[in-house]
C-alpha positions, 0 to 999 in steps of 0.5 A: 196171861197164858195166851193159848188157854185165852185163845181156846176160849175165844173159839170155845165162846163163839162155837157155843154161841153159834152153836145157839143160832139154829134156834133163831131159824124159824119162818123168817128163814123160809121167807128170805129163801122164797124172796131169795129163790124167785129174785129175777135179778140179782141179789145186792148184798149191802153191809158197812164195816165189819158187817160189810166184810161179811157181805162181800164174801156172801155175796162172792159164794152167791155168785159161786152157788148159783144166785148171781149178786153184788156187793153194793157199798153203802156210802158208795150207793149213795153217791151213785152206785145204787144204779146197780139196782133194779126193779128185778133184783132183791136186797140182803142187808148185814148189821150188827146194830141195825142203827147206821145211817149209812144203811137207814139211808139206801131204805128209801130207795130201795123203796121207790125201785120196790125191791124186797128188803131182807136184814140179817141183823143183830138186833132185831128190834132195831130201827133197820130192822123195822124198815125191811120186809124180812128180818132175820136175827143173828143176835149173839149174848156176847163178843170174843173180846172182855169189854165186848167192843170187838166185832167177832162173834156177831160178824161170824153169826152173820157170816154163819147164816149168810152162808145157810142161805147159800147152801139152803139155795144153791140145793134148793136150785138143785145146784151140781158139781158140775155147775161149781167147776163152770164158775171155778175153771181155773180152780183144780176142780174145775179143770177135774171136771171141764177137762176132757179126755180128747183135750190132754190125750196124745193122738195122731202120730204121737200115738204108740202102736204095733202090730200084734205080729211084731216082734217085741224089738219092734215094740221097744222101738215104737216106745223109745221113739214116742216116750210113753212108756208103753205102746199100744197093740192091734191086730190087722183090722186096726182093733186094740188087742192088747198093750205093752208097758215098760213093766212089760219089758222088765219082766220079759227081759227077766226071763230069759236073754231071747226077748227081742225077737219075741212074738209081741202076741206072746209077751202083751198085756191083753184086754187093756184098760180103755176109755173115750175121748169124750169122758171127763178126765175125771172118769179117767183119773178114777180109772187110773186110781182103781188100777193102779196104772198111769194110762189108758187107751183112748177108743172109738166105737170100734175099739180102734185107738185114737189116743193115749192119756198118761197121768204125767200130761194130767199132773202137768195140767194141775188137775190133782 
């Protein structure tokens, strides 16, 4: 058997067969949404084997979407978990066959609770499939396998149009990057996108700053002490004029042996890159990637610093 070539048509089957699976989205599709999108409680995913796999990452990526759900084992439900349910949520069902008891049993109370009942299912004509409200087909012609025995194909039909219905929802809900970093904070997205300036700047006393009257002396010395590697520059009223980096000192020091006592205002890189301490260190980042620099003078509304944020302190924090 040459393995690779059997392992490309694997994948080449079930590409071609999911593939197929947009011509089974018709008005059964819509009316999962609508039940889907007006569900006051949460949707209970249910499915047994396989299917049931596929179920509880559908219901993991409702969660992240912005549709709150849970995964509710079949045997499980039976035996005292179908608590979980009630009169506000709404049922999503996964099966291949749409004929396992384990399913056909939580039908009925299902019914007395009166919640709506949505399949995905492979067979559309089975007895599962006659019992729900809205039945929607994920019938593939074929498994992976020669003997068409393995789940593989229907599990990723299933899994496919599961994941259509999340999508579809969480824009239908009008669902923000924002609100994914909410539900994902210890993810690197969300700390791009919770994180603030305010919360990685250095401020107070750890802030680097000189007067623009000083001579560069001074500023090497306000460097070396706060380890930055800049410091920044303001006139007598305290608003930022300029800054003053170790780039800075490497070309002042190559023009000539009298750097030291250099006037700051002479030597200073003007009109620094700014931003507020309550931007999301997201903009800052962006700031620092359009520059090409590593930090940025954190201002007040009157121009005068309140911290520095370096690209190291954003690193250590893993937001990229």
């Amino acid at each position: 058997m040459n393995r690779r070539a059997r392992a490309i048509e694997v994948i080449r089957q079930q590409s071609e067969q999911i593939g197929k699976l947009g011509g089974k989205i018709d008005e059964s599709f819509d009316r999962a949404l609508d039940v889907l999108y007006a569900c006051n409680g949460r949707v209970i995913v249910t499915g047994m084997g396989k299917s049931g796999i596929i179920a509880r990452k559908i219901s993991g990526t409702f969660n992240s979407t912005g549709t709150p759900s849970m995964y509710l084992h079949p045997s499980e439900g039976m035996h005292g978990d179908l608590g979980i349910v009630t009169s506000e949520d709404a049922v999503l069902i996964f099966s291949k066959s749409g004929d396992t008891d384990e399913l056909s049993q939580l039908i009925p109370p299902f019914r007395r609770l009166g919640v709506p009942i949505i399949a995905i299912v492979g067979d559309k004509n089975s007895q599962l499939a006659e019992r729900c409200d809205v039945v929607i087909d994920a019938g593939v012609e074929s498994e992976a396998d020669r003997f068409n025995l393995v789940p593989t194909t229907s599990a990723t039909a299933e899994l496919v149009i599961g994941d259509a219905l999340a999508i579809v929802l969480l824009e239908m809900r009008g669902f923000s990057p924002e609100d994914f970093a909410l539900r994902h904070p210890g993810g690197a997205l969300g700390r791009r996108l919770l994180l603030k300036v305010s919360d990685l700047m250095h401020s107070g006393d750890a802030i680097p700053i000189v007067r623009e009257t000083s001579f560069l002396r001074d500023a090497i010395i306000e460097m070396t002490s706060k380890r930055l590697g800049l410091t920044l520059v303001v006139d007598d009223s305290g608003v930022l004029t300029g800054i003053y980096t170790d780039g800075d000192l490497r070309r002042t020091v190559s023009k000539g042996n009298d750097f030291l006592t250099k006037p700051l205002s002479t030597c200073m890189s003007r009109n620094p890159k700014t931003i507020d301490a309550d931007a999301l260190i997201e903009n800052a980042l962006a700031i620092m990637e359009k520059h090409s620099i590593t930090s940025l003078a954190v201002i007040d509304r009157n121009r005068t610093p309140i911290g520095v944020v370096h690209l190291h302190d954003i690193l250590k924090r893993k937001v990229i």
